[in-house]
N, C-alpha and C positions, 0 to 999 in steps of 0.2 A: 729753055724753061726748066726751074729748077722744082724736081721733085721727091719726096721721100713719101711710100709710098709702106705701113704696115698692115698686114695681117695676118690670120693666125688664134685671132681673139675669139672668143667663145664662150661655153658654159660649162664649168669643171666643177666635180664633189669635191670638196673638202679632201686632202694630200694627194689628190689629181695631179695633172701636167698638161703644158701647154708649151709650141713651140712658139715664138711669134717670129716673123720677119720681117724685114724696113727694107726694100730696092731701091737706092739711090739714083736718079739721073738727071742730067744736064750739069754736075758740077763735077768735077777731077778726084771721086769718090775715095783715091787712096791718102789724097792729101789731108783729107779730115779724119776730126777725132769722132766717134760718135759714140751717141747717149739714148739710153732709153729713162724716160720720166713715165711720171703717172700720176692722175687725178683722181682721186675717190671722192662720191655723191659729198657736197659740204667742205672740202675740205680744200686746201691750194696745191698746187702744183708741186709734186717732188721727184725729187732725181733717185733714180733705180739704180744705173750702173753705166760704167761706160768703159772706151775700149780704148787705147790710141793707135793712131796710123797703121802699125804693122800686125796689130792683132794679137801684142806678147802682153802689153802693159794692159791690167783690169782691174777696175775699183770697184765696190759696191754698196750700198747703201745698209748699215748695217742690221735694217729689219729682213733683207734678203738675203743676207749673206750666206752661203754655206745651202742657199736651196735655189738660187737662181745663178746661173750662167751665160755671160754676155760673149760674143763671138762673132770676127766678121769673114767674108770671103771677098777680099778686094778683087780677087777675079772675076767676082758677080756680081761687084757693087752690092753687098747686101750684109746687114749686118742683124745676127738671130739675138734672141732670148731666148733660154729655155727655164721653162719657171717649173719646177718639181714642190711636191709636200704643199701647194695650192693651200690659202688658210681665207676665209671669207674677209679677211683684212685687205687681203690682194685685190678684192675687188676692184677695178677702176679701170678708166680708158687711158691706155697707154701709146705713148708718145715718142717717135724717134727723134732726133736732133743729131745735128751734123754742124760741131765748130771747129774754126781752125784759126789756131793761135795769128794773131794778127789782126782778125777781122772781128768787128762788132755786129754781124750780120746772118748770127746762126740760121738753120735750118729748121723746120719742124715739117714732120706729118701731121695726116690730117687724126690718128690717133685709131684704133682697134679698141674693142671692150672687153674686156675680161670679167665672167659674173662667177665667181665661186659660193655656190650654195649645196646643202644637200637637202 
């Protein structure tokens, strides 16, 4: 059974911080690439950041840039976010995903909330 599994989500002031983290299992967790996305109230689905395989190569979406940090620990299966400087834009339930070149059959969690307000 394949599972991604985050939390971590919660309710942060305004240039707060939060960690969050995705535990991967039932799938060969170092072979994939993984991604963190996320949903604000209204709006579609968008991609945050992601990591590849060995945890050197890291993109980010450029409303994050420069205040959120994606990382993984393939000895835990588990790949973090740490989201610093919090702006109530961040709000939204966030998502890990887990692809691997190849397959058409990503992964997702079931998603954490993230509410930034003060």
């Amino acid at each position: 059974q394949v599972q991604l599994v985050e939390s971590g989500g919660g309710l942060a002031q305004p240039g707060g911080s939060l960690r969050l983290s995705c535990v991967g299992s039932g799938f060969p967790f170092n072979y994939y690439n993984m991604n963190w996305y996320r949903q604000a109230p209204g709006k579609e689905r968008e991609w945050v950041a992601g990591v590849r395989t060995t945890g050197v190569h890291r993109n980010y979406a450029d409303s994050v840039k420069g205040r959120f940090t994606i990382s993984r620990d393939n000895a835990k299966n588990t790949v973090y976010l740490q989201m610093n400087n919090l702006q109530p834009a961040d709000t939204a339930v966030y998502f890990c995903n887990a692809y691997r070149q190849g397959e058409n059959r990503p992964y997702w969690g079931q998603g954490t909330q993230v509410t930034v307000s003060s």
